[in-house]
N, C-alpha and C positions, 0 to 999 in steps of 0.2 A: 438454449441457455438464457439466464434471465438475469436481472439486478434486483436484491431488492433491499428495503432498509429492513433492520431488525434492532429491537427491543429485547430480546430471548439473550440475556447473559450468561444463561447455560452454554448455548450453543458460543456464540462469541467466545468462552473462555476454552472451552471445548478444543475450539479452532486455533484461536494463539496460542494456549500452549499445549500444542501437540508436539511431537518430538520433531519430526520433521521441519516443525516453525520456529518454533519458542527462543532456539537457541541464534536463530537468524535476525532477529528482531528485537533481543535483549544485549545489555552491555555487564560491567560487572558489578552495577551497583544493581541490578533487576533480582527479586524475587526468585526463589526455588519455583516450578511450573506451578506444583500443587497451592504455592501460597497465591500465584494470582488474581489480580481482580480487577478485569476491564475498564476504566476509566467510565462516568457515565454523565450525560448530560443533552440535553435539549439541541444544544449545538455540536454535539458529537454524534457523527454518522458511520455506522456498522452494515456496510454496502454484504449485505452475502451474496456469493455467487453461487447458482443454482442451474443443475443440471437440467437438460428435458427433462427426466423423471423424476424430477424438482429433490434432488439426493443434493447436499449443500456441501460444495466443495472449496470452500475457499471465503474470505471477507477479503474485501478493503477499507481500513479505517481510515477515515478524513475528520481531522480540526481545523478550525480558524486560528490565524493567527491572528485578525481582523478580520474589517466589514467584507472584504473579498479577496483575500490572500486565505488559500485553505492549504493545509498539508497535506497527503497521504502516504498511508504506508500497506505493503500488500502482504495478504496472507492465506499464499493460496495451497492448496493438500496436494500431495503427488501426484494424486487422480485428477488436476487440472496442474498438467505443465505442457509447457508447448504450443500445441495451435490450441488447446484448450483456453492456454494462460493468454493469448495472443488475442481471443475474440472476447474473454474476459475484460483485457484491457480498454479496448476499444465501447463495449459496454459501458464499461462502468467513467469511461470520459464523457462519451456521451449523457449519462444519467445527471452526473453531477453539474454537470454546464448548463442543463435543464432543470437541475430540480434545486440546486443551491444556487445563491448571489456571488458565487465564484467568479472573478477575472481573471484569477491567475491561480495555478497550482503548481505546491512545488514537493519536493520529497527530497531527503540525505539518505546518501547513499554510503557504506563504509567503503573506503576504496579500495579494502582484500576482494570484498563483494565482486566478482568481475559477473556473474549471471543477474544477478540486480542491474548491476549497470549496465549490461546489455539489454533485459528487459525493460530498464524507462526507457532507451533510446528505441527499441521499434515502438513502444508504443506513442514514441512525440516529442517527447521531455530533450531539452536538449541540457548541457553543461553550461552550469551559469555561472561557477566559482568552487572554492575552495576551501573550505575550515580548516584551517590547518590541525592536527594533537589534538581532536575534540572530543574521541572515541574510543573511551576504555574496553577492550573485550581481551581477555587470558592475560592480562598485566601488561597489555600492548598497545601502546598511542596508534592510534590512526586518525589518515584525517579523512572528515565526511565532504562528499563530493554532493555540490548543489545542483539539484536539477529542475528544471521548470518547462510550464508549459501556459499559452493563455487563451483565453476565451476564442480571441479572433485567428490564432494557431492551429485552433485543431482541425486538426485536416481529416474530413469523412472517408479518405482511400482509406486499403489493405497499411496496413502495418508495413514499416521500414523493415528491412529485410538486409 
């Protein structure tokens, strides 16, 4: 399994709105699947993940929020969940720590999400706070659950378990 960056907006959009994804990572102000259109830019990083037989199962998108504060958000295909989605994670920390000026990364979580939130915590992210009501999805307030991780955090072992 591999990390890599991509440029290929086909596939990117491909990936997010796939049925499986689309509706996990949109709120109610989002776009119908077919109208989307990946965000694009120089500091916008489209991490795909990639099988040995380099078959692309999944992105993770990372922004800046600043000079080293970067967000991400995951999006990975059925066909990588689990120990797939597990070594994915671990990857793609890796990458980003080394290839962006990242100090800190954080990611919101909705807090219905309970498989999101147990997915940042094996991969490191620990709970940082709270947004209360910030999350429109089916005409239902939620609040988004902050999570982070930093530079000198991440820890090279197996995933939390």
């Amino acid at each position: 399994m591999k990390i890599e960056r991509s440029f290929d907006y086909d596939l990117i959009e491909r990936i997010m709105a796939h049925p499986a994804i689309y509706p996990d990572i949109t709120d109610d102000g989002s776009p119908e699947p077919e109208d989307f259109n990946a965000a694009s830019g120089e500091n916008i990083y489209y991490l795909i993940v990639r099988r040995d037989d380099n078959e692309a199962v999944g992105l993770f998108f990372v922004h800046p929020h600043n000079a080293i504060l970067y967000e991400i958000h995951t999006c990975l295909l059925p066909t990588c969940r689990g120990e797939c989605a597990d070594k994915a994670a671990q990857l793609v920390l890796d990458w980003i720590f080394e290839h962006i000026t990242c100090e800190k990364l954080i990611t919101h979580v909705p807090a219905f999400n309970k498989p999101a939130y147990s997915y940042a915590k094996r991969a490191g992210l620990v709970k940082e706070g709270v947004n209360r009501s910030s999350f429109l999805k089916d005409g239902q307030l939620y609040d988004l659950l902050l999570m982070g991780i930093t530079r000198g955090e991440l820890c090279r072992q197996p995933l939390q378990q």
